[in-house]
N, C-alpha and C positions, 0 to 999 in steps of 0.2 A: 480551566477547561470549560466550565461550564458559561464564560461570561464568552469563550469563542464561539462555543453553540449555539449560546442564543443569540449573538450579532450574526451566522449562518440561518438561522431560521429569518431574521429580520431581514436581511441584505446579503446574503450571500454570494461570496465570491467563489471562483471557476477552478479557483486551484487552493489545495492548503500543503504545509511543509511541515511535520509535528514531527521534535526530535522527542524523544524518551518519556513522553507525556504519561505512559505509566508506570512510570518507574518505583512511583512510591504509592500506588495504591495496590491494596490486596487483590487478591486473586477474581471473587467475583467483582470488585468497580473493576479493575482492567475489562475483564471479561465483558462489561456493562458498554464501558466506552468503544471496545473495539465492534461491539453489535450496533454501537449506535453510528460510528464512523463507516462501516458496511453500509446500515442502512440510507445515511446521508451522503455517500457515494453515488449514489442514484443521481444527484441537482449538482455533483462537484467530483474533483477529482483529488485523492489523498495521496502524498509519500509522506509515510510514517516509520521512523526509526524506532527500532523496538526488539530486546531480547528476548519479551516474553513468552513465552508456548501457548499463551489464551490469546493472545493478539495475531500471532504469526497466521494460528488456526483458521481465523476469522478471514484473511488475504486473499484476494484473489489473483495476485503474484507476488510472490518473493523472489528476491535479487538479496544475496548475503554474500560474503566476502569472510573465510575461514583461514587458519592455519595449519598447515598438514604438520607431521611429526618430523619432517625434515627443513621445516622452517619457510617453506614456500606459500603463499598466498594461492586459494582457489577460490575459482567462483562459482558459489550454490544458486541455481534459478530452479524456479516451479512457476510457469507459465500456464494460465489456465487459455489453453489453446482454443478453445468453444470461444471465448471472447473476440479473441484475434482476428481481423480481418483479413483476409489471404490477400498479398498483392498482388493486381490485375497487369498479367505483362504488358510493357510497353509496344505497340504497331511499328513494325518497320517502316522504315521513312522508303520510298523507291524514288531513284535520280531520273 
């Protein structure tokens, strides 16, 4: 992680894809990294796989994918809609 950091501070690139990146660090490094991938969100854009409660917190959307008690598949989203840009309807074309 930290040698992807620092190639992002050096040459950063527009998009990153991080599966389970804290999966084995304690509670405050999670919590460390997920502040710092917030705050370097600002120059890039993150999808980050992660079950953690200190990283989710940090999101400013989650897309998850659960299991109900009858075995079906739902989908959990929290969409920080302030972000969003509204779409501008399209002008009717006149013949």
């Amino acid at each position: 992680m930290a040698f992807i950091f620092a190639i992002q501070e050096f040459d950063p690139s527009p998009f990153y894809l991080l599966d389970e990146i804290d999966q084995n660090l304690d509670a405050v490094n999670a919590e460390r990294v997920a502040k710092m991938i917030k705050k370097n969100s600002n120059t890039a854009q993150f999808v980050q796989i992660s079950l953690r409660k200190v990283t989710l917190k940090e999101a400013d959307h989650i897309i998850g994918v659960t299991m109900t008690p009858s075995g079906h598949s739902d989908l959990v989203m929290k969409v920080n809609l302030s972000q969003v840009e509204d779409e501008k309807p399209s002008e009717a074309v006149t013949a």
